[in-house]
VOMARLO-120869 format. One line per 10 residues: number of its first residue (from 1); for each residue y, z, x of N, C-alpha, C, O, CB. Coordinates in nm, 2 decimals. Atoms other than C-alpha are relative to their C-alpha. Glycine has a CB too. Example, Ala and Ser with C-alpha at 12.3 -4.5 7.8 and 13.67 -1.06 7.14 Angstrom:
! residues 2
1 = -0.12 0.00 0.09 -0.45 0.78 1.23 0.12 0.00 0.09 0.12 0.07 0.19 0.00 0.12 -0.10  -0.11 0.00 -0.09 -0.11 0.71 1.37 0.11 0.08 -0.08 0.22 0.09 -0.03 0.05 -0.14 0.04
***
This chain:
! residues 60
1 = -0.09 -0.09 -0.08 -0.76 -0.18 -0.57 0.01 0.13 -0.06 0.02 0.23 0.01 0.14 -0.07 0.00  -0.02 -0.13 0.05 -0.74 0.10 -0.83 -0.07 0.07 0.04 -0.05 0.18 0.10 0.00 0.02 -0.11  0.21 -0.10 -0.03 -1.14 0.22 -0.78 0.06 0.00 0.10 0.15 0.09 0.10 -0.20 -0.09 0.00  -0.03 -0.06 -0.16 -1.06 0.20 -0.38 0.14 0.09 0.03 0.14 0.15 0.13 0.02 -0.15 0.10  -0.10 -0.10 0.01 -0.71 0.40 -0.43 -0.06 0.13 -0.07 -0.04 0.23 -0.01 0.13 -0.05 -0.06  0.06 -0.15 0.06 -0.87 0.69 -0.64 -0.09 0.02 0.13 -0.02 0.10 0.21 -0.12 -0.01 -0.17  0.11 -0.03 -0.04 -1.18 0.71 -0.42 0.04 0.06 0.14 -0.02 0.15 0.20 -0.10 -0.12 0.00  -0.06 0.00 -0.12 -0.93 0.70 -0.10 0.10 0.16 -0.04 0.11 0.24 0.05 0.10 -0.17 0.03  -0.08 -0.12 -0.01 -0.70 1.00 -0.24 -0.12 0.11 -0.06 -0.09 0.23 -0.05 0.14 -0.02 -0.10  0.11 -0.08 0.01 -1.04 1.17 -0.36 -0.07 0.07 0.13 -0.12 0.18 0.15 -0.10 -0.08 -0.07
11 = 0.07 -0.04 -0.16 -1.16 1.17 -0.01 0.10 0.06 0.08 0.05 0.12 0.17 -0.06 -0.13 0.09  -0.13 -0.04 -0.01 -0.81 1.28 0.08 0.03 0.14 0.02 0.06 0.20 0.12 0.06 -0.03 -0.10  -0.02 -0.12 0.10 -0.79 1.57 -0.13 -0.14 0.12 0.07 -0.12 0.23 0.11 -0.04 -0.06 -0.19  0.10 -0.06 -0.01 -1.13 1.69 -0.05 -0.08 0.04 0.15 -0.18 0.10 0.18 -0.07 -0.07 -0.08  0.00 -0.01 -0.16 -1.11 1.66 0.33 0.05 0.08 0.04 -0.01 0.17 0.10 0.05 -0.09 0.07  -0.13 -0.08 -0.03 -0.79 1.84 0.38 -0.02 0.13 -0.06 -0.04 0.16 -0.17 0.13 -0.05 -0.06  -0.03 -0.15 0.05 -0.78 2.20 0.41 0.10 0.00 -0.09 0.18 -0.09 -0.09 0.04 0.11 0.11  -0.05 -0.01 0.10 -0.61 2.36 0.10 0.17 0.00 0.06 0.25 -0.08 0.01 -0.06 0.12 -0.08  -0.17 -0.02 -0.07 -0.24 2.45 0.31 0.05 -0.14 0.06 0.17 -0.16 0.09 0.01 0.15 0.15  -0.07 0.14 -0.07 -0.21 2.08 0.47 -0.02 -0.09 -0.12 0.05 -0.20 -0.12 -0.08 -0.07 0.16
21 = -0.04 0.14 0.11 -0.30 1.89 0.12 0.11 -0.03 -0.02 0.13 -0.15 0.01 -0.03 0.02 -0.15  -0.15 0.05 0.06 0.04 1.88 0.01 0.05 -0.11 0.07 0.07 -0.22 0.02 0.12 0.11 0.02  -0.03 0.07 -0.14 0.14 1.72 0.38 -0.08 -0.08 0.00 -0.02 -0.18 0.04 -0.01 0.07 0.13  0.11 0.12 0.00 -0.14 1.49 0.36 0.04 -0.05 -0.12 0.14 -0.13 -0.09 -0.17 0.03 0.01  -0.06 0.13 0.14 -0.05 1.31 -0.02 0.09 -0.01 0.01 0.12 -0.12 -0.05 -0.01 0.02 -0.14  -0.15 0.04 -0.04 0.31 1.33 0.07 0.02 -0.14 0.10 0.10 -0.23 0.09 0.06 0.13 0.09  -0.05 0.12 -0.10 0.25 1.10 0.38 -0.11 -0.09 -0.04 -0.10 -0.19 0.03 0.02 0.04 0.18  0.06 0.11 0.04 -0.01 0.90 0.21 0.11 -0.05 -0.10 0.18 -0.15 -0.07 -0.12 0.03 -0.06  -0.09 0.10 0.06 0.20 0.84 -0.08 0.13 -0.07 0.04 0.18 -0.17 -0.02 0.04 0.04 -0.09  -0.09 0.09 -0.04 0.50 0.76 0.14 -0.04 -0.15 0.06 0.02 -0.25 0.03 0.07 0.06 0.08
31 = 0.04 0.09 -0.07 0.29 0.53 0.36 -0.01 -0.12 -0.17 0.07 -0.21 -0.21 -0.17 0.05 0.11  0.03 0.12 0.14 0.16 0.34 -0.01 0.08 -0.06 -0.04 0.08 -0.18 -0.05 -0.04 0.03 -0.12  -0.12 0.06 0.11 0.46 0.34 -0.21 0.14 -0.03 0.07 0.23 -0.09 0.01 0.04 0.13 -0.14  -0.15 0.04 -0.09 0.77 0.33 0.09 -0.06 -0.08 0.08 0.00 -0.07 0.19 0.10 0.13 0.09  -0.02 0.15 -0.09 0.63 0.03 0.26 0.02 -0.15 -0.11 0.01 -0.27 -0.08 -0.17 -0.02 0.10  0.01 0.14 0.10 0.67 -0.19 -0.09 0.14 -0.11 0.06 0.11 -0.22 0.09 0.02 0.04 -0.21  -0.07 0.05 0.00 0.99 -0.30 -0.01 0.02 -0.08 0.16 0.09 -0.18 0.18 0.07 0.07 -0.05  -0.01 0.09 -0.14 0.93 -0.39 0.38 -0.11 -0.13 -0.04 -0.09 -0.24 0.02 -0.08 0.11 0.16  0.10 0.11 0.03 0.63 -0.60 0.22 0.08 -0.11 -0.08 0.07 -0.22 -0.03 -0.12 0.06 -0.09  -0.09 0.06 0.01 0.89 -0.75 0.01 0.09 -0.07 0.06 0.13 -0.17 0.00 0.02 0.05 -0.04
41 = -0.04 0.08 -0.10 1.06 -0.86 0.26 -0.03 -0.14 0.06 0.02 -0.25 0.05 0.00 0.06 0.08  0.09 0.09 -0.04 0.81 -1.03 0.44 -0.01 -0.15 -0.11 0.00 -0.27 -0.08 -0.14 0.08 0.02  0.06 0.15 0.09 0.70 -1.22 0.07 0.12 -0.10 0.05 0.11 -0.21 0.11 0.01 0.02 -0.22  -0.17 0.05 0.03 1.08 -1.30 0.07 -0.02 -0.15 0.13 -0.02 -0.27 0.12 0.16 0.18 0.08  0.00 0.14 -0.14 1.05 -1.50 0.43 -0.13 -0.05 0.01 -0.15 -0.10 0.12 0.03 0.05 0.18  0.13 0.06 0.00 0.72 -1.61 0.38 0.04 -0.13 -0.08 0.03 -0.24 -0.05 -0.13 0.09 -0.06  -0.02 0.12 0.09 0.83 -1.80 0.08 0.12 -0.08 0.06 0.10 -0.20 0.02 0.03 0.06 -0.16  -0.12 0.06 -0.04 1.14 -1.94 0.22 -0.05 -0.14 0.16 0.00 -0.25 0.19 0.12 0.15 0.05  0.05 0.04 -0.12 0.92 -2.06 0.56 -0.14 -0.09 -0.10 -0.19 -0.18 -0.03 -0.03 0.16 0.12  0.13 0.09 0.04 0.59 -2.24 0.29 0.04 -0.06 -0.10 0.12 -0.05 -0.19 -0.12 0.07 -0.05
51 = 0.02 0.10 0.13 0.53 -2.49 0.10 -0.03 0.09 -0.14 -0.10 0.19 -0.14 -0.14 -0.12 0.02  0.05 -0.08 0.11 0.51 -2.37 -0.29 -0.17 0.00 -0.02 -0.23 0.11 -0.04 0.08 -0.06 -0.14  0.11 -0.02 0.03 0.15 -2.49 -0.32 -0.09 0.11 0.10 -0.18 0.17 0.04 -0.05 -0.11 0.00  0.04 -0.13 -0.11 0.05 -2.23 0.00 0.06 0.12 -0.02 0.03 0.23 0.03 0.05 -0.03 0.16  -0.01 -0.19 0.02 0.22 -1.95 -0.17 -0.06 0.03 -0.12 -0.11 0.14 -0.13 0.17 0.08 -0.03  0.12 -0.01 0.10 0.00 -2.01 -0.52 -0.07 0.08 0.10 -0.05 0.20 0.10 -0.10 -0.14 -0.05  0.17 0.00 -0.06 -0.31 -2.00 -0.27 0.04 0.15 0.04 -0.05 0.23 0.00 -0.06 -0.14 0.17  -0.01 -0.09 -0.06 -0.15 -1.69 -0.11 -0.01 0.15 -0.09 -0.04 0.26 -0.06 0.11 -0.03 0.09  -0.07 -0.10 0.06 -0.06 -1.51 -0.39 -0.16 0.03 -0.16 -0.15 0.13 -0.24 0.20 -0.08 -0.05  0.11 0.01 -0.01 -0.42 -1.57 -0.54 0.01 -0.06 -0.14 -0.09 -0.10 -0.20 -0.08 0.11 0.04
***
């Protein structure tokens, strides 16, 4: 995940005219780091709805 997150804000960076970078890693990093807690969620009712051995498997 790390290698494909660098490579993804490299290509990012280097896409984006210089005056919209800012606006572009702003709403990348919100998309990345302000959806943890909707994901959280989900674990939350996932686990409550599986068996424990299907959340091992899930959780790798």
């Amino acid at each position: 995940m790390n290698i494909k997150g660098t490579e993804m804000v490299f290509r990012l960076q280097t896409a984006m005219e210089e005056e919209k970078r800012g606006r572009v890693m702003g709403l990348y990093s919100m998309a990345v780091s302000g959806m943890t807690p909707f994901g959280n969620l989900l674990d939350g009712w996932l686990a409550s709805h599986m068996a424990q051995w299907k959340r091992c498997l899930r959780a790798g």
